[in-house]
MISEGU-141044 format. One record per residue: residue number from 1; x negated, y negated, z of N, C-alpha, C in turn. Coordinates in nm, 3 decimals. Example, Ala and Ser with C-alpha at 12.3 -4.5 7.8 and 13.67 -1.06 7.14 Angstrom:
<rs>
{r 1; {-1.319; 0.569; 0.780}; {-1.230; 0.450; 0.780}; {-1.320; 0.330; 0.780}},
{r 2; {-1.285; 0.225; 0.708}; {-1.367; 0.106; 0.714}; {-1.290; -0.003; 0.787}},
</rs>
This chain:
<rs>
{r 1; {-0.084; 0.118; 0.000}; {0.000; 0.000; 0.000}; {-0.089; -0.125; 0.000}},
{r 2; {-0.061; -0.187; -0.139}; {-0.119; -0.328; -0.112}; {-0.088; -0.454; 0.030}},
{r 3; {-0.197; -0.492; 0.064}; {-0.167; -0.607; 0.136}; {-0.129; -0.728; 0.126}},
{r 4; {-0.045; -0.779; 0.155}; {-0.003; -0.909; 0.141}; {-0.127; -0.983; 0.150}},
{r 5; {-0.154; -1.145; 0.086}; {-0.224; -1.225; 0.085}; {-0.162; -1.341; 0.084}},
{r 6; {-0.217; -1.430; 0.225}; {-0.194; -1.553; 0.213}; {-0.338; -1.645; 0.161}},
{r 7; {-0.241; -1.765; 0.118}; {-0.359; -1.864; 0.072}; {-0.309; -2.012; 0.161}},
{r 8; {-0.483; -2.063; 0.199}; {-0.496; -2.168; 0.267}; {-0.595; -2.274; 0.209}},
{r 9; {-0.506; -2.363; 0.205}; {-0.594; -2.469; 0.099}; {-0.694; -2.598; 0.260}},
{r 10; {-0.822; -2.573; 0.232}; {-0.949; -2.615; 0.349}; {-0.989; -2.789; 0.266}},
{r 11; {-1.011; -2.830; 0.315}; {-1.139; -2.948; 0.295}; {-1.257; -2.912; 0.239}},
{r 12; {-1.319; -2.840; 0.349}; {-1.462; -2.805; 0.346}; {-1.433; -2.678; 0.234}},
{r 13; {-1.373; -2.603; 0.198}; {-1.423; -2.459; 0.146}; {-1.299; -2.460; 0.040}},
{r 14; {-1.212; -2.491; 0.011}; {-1.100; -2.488; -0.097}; {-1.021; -2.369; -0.047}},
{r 15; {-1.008; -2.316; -0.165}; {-0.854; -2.237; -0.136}; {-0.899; -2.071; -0.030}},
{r 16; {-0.887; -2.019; 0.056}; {-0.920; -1.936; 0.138}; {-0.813; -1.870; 0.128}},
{r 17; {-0.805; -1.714; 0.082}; {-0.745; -1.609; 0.061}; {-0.820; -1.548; 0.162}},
{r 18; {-0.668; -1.486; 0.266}; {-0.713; -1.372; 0.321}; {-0.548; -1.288; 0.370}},
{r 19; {-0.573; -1.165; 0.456}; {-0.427; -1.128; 0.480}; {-0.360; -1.114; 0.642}},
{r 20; {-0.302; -1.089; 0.699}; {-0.260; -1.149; 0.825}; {-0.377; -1.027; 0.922}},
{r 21; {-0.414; -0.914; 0.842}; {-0.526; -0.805; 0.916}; {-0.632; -0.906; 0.960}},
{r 22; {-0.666; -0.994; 0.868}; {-0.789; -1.057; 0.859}; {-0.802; -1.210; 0.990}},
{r 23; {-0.685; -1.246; 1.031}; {-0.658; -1.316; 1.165}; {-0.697; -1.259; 1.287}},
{r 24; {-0.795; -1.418; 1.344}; {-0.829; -1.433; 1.495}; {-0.708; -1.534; 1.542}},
{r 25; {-0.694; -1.445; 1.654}; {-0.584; -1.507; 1.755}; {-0.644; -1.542; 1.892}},
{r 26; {-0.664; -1.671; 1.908}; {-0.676; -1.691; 2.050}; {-0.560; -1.756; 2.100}},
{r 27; {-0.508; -1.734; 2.118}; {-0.311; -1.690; 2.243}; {-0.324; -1.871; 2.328}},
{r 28; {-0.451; -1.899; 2.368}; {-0.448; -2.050; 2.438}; {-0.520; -2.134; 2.380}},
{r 29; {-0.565; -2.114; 2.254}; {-0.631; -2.179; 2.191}; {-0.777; -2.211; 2.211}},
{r 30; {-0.833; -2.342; 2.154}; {-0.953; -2.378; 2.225}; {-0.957; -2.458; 2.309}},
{r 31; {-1.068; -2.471; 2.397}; {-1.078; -2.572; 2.475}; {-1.060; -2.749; 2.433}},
{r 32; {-0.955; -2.821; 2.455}; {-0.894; -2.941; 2.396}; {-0.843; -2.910; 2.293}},
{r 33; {-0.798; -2.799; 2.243}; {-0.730; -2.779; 2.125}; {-0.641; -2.657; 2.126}},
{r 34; {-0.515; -2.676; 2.209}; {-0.473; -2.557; 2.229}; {-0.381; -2.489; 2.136}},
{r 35; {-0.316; -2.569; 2.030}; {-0.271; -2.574; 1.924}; {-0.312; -2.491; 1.829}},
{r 36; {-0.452; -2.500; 1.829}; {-0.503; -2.401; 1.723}; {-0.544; -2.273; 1.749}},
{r 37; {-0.448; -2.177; 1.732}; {-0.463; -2.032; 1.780}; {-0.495; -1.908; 1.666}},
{r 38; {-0.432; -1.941; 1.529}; {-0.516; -1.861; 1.438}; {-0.661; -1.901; 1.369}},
{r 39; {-0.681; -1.786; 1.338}; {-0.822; -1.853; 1.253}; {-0.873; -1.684; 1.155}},
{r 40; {-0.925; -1.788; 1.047}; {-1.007; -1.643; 0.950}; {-1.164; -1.693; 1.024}},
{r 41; {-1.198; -1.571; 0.978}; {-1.375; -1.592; 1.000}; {-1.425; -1.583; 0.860}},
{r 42; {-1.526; -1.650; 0.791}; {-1.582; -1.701; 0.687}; {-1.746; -1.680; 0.729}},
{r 43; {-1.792; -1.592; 0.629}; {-1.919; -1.598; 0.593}; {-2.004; -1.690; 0.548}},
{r 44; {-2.088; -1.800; 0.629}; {-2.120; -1.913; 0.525}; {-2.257; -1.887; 0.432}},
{r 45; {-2.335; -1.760; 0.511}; {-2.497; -1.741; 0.459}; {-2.497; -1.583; 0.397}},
{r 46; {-2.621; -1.578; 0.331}; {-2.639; -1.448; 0.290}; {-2.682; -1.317; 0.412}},
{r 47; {-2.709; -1.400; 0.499}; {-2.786; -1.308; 0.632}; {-2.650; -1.292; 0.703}},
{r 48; {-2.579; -1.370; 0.693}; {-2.477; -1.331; 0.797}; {-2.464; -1.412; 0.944}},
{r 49; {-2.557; -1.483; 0.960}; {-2.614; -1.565; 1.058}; {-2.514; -1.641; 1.113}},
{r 50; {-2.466; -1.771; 0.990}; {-2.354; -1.855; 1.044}; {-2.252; -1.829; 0.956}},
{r 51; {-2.103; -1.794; 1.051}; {-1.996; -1.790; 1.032}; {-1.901; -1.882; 1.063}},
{r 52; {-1.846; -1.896; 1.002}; {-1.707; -1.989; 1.018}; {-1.558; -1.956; 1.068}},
{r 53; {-1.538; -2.031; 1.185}; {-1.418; -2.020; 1.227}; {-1.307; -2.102; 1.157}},
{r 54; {-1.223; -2.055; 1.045}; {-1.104; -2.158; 0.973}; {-1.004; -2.143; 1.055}},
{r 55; {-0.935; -2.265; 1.069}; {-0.808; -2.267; 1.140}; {-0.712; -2.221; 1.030}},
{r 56; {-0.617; -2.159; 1.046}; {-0.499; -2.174; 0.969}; {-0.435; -2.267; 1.018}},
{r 57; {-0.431; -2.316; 1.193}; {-0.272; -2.369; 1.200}; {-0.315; -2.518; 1.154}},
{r 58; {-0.465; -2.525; 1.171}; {-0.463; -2.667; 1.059}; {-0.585; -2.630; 0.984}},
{r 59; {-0.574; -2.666; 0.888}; {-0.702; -2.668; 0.756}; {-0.831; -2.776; 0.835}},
{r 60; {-0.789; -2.843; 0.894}; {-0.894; -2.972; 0.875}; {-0.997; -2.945; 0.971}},
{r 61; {-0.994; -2.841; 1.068}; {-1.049; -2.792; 1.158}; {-1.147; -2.642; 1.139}},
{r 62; {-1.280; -2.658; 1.129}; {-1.356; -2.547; 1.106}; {-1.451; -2.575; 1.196}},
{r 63; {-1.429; -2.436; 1.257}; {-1.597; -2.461; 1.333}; {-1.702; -2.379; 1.312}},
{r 64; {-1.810; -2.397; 1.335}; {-1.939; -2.315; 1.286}; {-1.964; -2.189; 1.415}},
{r 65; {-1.993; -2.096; 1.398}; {-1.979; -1.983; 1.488}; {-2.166; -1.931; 1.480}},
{r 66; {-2.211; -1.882; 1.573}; {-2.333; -1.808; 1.563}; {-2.349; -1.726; 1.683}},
{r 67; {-2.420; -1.610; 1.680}; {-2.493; -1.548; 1.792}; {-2.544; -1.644; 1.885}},
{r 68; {-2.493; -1.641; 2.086}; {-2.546; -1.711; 2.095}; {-2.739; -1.668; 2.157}},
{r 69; {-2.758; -1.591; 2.167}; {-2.880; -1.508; 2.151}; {-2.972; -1.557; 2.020}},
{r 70; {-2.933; -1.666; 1.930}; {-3.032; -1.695; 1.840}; {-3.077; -1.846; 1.892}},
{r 71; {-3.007; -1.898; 2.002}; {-3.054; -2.028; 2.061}; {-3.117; -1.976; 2.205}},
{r 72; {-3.117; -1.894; 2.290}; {-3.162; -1.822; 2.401}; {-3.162; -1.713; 2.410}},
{r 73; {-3.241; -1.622; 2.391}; {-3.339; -1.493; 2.394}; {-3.267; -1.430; 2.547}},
{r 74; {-3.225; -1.582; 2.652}; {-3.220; -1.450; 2.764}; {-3.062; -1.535; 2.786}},
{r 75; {-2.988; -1.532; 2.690}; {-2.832; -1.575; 2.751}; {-2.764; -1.449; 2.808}},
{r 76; {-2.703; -1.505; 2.906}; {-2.606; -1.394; 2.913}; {-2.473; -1.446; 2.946}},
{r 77; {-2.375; -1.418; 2.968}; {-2.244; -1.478; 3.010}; {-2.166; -1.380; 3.068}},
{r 78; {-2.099; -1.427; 3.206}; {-2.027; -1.319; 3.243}; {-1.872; -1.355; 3.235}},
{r 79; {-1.871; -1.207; 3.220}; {-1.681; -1.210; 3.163}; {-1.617; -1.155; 3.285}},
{r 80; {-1.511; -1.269; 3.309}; {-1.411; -1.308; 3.413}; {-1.267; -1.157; 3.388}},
{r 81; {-1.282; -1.064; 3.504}; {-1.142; -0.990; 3.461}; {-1.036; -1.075; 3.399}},
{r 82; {-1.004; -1.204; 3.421}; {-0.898; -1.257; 3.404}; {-0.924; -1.299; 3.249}},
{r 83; {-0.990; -1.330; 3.187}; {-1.049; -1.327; 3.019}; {-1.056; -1.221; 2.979}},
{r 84; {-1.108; -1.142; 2.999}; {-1.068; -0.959; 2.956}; {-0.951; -0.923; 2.916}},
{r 85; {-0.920; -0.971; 3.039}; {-0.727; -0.943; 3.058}; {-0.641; -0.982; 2.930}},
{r 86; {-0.696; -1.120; 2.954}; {-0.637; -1.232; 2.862}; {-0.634; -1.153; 2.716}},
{r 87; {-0.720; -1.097; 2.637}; {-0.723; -1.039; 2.533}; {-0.794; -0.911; 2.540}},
{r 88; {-0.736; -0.848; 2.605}; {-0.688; -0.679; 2.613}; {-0.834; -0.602; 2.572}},
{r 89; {-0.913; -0.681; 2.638}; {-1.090; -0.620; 2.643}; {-1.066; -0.526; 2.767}},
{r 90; {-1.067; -0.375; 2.730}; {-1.070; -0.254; 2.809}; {-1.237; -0.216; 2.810}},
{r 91; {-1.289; -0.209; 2.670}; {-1.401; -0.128; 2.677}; {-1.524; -0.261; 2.635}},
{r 92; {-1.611; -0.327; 2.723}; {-1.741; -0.376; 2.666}; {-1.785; -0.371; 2.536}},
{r 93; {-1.782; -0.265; 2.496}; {-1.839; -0.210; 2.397}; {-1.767; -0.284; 2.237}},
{r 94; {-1.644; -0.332; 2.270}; {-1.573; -0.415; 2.170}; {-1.577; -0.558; 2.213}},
{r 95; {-1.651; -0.647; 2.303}; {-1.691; -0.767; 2.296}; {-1.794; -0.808; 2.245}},
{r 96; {-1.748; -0.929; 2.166}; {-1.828; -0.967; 2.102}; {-1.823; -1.163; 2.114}},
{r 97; {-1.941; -1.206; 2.195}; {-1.984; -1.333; 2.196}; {-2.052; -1.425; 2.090}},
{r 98; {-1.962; -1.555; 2.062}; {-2.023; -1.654; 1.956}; {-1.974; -1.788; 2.045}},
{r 99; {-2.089; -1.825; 1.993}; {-2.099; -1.977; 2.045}; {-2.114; -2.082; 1.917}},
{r 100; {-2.042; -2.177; 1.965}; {-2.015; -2.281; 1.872}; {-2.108; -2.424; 1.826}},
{r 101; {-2.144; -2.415; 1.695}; {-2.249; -2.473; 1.654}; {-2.175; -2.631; 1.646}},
{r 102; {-2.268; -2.714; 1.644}; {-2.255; -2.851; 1.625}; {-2.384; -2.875; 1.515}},
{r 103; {-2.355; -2.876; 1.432}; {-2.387; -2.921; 1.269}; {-2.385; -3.034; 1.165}},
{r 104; {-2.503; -3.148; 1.240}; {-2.502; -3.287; 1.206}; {-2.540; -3.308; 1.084}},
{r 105; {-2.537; -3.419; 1.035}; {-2.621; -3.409; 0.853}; {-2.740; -3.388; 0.861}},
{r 106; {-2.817; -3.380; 0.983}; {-2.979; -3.364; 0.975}; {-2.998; -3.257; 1.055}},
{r 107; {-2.941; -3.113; 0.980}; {-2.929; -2.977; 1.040}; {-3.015; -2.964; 1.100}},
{r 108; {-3.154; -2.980; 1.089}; {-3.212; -2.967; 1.197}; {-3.223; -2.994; 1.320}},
{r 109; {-3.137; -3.089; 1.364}; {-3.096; -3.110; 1.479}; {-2.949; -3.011; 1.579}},
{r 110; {-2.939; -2.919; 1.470}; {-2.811; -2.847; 1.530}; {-2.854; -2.772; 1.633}},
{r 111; {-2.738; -2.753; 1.743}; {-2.706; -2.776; 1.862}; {-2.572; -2.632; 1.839}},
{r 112; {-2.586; -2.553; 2.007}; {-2.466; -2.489; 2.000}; {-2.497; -2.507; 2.148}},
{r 113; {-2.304; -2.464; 2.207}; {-2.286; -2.489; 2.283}; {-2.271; -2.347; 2.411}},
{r 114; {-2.331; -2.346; 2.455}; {-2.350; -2.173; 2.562}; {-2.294; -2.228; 2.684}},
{r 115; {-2.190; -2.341; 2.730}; {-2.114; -2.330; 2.808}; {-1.985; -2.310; 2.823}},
{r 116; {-1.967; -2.284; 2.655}; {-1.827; -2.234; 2.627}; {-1.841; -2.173; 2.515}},
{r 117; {-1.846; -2.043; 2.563}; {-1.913; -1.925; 2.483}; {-1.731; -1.889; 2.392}},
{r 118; {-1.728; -1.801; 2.283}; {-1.650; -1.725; 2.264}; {-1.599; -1.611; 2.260}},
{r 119; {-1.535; -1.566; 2.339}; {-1.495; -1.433; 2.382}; {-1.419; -1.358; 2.297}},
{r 120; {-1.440; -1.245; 2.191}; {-1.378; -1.188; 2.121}; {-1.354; -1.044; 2.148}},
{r 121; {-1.236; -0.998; 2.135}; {-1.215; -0.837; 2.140}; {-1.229; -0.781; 1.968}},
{r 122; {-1.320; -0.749; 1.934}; {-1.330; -0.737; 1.811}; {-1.237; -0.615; 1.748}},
{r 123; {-1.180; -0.525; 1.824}; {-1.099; -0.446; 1.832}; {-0.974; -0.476; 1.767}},
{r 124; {-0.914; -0.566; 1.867}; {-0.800; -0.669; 1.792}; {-0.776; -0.808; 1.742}},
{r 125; {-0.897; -0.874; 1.747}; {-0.954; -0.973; 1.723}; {-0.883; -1.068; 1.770}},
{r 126; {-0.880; -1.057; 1.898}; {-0.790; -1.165; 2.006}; {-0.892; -1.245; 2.087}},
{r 127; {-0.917; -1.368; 2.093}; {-0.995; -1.453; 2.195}; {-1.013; -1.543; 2.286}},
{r 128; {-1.092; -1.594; 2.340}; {-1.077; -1.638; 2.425}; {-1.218; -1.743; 2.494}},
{r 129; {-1.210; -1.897; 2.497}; {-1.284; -1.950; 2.500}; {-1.341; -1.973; 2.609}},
{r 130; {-1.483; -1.912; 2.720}; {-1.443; -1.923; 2.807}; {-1.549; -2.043; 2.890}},
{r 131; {-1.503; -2.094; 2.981}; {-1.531; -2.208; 3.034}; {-1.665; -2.194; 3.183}},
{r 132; {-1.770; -2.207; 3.150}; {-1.855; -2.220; 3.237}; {-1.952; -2.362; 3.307}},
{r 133; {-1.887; -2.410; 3.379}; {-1.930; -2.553; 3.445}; {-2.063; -2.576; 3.568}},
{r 134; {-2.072; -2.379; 3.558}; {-2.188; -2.386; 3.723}; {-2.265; -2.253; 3.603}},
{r 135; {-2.353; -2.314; 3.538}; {-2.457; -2.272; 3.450}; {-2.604; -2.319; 3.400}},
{r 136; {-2.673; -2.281; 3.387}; {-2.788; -2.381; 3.294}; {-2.795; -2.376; 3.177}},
{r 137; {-2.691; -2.308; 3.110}; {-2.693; -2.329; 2.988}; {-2.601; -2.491; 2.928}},
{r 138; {-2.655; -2.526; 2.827}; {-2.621; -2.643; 2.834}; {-2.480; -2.668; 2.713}},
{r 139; {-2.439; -2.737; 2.694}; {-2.344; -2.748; 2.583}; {-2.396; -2.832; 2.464}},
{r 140; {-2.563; -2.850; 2.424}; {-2.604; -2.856; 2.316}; {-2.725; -2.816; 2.310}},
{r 141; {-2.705; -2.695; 2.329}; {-2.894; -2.628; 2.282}; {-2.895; -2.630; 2.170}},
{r 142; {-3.062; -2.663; 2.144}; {-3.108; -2.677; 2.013}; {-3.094; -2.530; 1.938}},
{r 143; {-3.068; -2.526; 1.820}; {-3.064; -2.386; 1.755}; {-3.154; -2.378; 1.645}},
{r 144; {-3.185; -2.448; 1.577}; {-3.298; -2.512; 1.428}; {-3.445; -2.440; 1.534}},
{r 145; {-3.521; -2.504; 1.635}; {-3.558; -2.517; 1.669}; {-3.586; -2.347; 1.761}},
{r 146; {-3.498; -2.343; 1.806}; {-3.521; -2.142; 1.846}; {-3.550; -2.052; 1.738}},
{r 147; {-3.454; -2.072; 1.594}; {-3.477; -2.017; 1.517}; {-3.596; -2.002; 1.443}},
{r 148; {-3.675; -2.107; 1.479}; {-3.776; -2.154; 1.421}; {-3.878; -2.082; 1.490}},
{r 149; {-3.896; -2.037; 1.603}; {-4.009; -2.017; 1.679}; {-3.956; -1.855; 1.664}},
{r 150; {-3.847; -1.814; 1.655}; {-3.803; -1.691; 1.653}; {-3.895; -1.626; 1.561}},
{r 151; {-3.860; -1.693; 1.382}; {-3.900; -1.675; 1.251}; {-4.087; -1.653; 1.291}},
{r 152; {-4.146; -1.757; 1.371}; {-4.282; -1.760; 1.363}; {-4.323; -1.641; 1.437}},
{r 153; {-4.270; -1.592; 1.526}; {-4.316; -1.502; 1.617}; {-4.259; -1.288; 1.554}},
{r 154; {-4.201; -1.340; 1.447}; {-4.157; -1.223; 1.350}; {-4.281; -1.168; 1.256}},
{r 155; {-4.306; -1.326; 1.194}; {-4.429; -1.353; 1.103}; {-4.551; -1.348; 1.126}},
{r 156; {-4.610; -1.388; 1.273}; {-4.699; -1.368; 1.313}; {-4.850; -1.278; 1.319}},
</rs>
């Protein structure tokens, strides 16, 4: 059985075909944006590196998604039963954390944010943004700049 396909006309990316399988649901939205609860994920690189969060419930809203392990080597984040809960994370083994890039015109200055990590059940692809205020991780680590020392220490 074929799948239905919807189409979403973006700013940044034009017309985005995908089908309702292919929807992230976060149920409370994001943090200051609770409104926006679906989203496709979008491949922006050949590596796979940075992904894109598209809103459906508005086009005008995309955010940049990455590992946050490519800006800190030793992140970790702990997940609250009550976020688990929230999107029906039973087994570890189906979470999956992205943190949200901030992507100025002078990319090299990009920045993600590891105090409000993203919590995904990749299972059912339900999420959940979660909020950490007593951390040292900051809400604009450099990412250009990790990646960079990452790359040198590969090459080395």
């Amino acid at each position: 059985m074929k799948k239905k396909t919807e189409r979403l006309t973006t700013p940044r990316f034009g017309e985005v075909v995908y089908t309702k399988g292919d929807l992230y649901r976060f149920p409370k939205g994001l943090v200051g944006l609770p409104s926006l609860q679906r989203f496709v994920m979008l491949t922006l690189d050949e590596s796979g590196i940075f992904r894109c969060l598209q809103s459906v419930d508005d086009p005008a809203h995309a955010f940049v998604v990455v590992d946050p392990i490519l800006a800190r080597a030793d992140y970790r984040v702990p997940i609250d039963a009550a976020a688990a809960e929230e999107i029906g994370l039973v087994d570890l083994a189906d979470a999956v954390v992205l943190a949200i890039a901030v992507v100025p015109e002078d990319v090299t200055r990009m920045t993600v944010n590891l105090r409000g990590p993203l919590l995904i059940n990749s299972r059912t692809k339900t999420g959940y943004q979660l909020v950490h205020s007593d951390t040292e991780y900051g809400v604009r680590e450099p990412l250009v700049e990790a990646l960079a020392s990452e790359e040198h220490e590969i090459h080395a």
